[in-house]
C-alpha positions in Angstrom: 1.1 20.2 -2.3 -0.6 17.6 -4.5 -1.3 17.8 -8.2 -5.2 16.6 -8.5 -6.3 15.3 -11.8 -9.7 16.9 -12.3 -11.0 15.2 -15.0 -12.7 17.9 -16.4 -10.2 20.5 -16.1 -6.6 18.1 -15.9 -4.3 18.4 -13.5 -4.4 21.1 -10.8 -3.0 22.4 -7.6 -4.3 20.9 -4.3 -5.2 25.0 -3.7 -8.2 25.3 -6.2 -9.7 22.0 -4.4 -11.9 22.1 -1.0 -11.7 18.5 0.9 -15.3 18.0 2.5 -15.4 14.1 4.1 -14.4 10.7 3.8 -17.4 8.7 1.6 -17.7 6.3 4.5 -19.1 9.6 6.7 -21.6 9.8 4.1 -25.0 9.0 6.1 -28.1 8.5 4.7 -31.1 11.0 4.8 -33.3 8.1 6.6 -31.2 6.8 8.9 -31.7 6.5 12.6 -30.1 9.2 15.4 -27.8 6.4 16.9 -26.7 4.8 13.6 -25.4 8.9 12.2 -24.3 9.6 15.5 -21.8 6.9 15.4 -20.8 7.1 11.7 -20.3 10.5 12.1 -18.5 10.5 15.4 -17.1 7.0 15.8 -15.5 6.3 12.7 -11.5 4.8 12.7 -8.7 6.5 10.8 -7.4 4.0 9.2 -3.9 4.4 7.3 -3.7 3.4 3.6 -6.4 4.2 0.6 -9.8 5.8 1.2 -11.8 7.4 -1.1 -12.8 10.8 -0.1 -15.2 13.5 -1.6 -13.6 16.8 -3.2 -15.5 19.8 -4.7 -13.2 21.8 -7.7 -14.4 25.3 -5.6 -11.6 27.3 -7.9 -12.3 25.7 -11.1 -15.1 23.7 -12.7 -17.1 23.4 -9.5 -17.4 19.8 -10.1 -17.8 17.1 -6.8 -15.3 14.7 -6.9 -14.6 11.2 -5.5 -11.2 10.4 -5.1 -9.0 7.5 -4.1 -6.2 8.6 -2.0 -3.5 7.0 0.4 -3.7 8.8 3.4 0.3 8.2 4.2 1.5 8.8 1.1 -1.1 11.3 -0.6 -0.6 9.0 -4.0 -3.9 9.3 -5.6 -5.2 6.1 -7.2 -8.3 7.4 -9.2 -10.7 10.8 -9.7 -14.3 10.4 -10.7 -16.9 13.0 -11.1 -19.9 12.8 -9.0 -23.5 14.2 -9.1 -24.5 16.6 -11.8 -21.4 17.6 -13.0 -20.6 13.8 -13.3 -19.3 12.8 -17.5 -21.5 10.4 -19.2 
């Protein structure tokens, strides 16, 4: 289990977090059919750091972006995102 630095709560267990998608699966709201079709459904899994989005559903609530290595789980960094986000 990982220990996830939320940055508005500290540290937590991996438990209280929901994982939701890598940030390159992101697509945008105007975008054509063929162009989300493949970065939805095409995309490599590549070994080493991503950054991937993570909402705090069992403690502040907050969205998070966070760097990650995929082999090793070491996390790099933990940002808020969106409203929740710190100033």
């Amino acid at each position: 289990m990982m220990l996830i630095p939320c940055p508005h709560c500290g540290p937590r267990a991996q438990d209280e977090f929901v994982y939701d998608r890598t940030m390159d699966s992101i697509v945008a709201l105007d975008a054509a059919p063929e162009e989300t079709m493949e970065t939805l459904f095409t995309r490599t899994n590549p070994r080493g750091v991503d950054e991937e989005l993570w909402r705090h559903s069992f403690g502040c609530r907050a969205w998070l972006v966070m760097r990650r290595h995929r082999v090793t789980n070491e996390i790099e960094a933990v940002r808020a995102v969106g409203p929740e986000a710190l100033p």
